[in-house]
N, C-alpha and C positions, 0 to 999 in steps of 0.2 A: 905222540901226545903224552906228556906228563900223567902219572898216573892220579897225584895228587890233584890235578886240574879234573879228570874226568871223575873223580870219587865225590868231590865239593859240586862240581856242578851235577850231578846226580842228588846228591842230599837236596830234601826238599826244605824248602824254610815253610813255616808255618801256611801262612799266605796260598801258596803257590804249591798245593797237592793234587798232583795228578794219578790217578788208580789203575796201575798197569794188568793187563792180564795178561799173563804169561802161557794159556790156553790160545789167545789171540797171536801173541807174537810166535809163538811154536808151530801155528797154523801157516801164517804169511810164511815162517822160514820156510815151511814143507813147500809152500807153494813155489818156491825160488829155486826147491833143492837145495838148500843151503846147510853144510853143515853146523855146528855150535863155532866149530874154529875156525870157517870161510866167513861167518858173520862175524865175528870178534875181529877177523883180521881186516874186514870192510871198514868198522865200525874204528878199529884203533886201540883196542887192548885185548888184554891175554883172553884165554878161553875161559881163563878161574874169574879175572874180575865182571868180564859179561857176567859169568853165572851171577854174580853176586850181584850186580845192577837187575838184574831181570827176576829176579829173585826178595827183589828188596820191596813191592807192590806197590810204595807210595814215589814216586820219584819229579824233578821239577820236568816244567815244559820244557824246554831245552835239550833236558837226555830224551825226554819222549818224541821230540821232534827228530833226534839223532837217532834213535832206533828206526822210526819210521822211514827216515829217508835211507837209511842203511839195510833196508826190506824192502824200499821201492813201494812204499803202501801209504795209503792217509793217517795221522796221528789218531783219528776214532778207531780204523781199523786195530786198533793194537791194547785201546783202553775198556776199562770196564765200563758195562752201561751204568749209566747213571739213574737210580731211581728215583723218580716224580717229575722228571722233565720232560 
């Protein structure tokens, strides 16, 4: 996968923010056993650009949907709660 492709589709546009927790997705990884570079290698880029995706806390549905199924877990499993809903 292009990296320039998986960098654009991570950037969120206004619209479309989704609020990662990276306490969540660290939890799923442990629960898979999955190293930082067994996930990056599932998921389709380096171990430096994951970090920077998972790292970045606003990101679109699309990467959130690609982490999830890349941890085998539901896209809530991975995001922050939402407050007043």
């Amino acid at each position: 996968m292009n990296i320039i492709k998986v960098f654009t589709e991570c950037e969120p546009e206004r619209s479309e923010k989704m609020k990662l927790s990276r306490e969540k997705v660290d939890l799923q990884r442990a629960r898979k056993n999955l190293t930082i570079e067994e996930m990056a290698s599932i998921y389709g880029v380096s171990r430096t650009r994951l970090n920077v995706i998972l790292n970045m806390r606003e990101i679109t549905p699309l990467c959130a949907g690609r982490l999830a199924k890349t941890l085998g877990c539901d896209v809530s499993d991975i995001l922050e709660e939402q407050k007043g809903v």
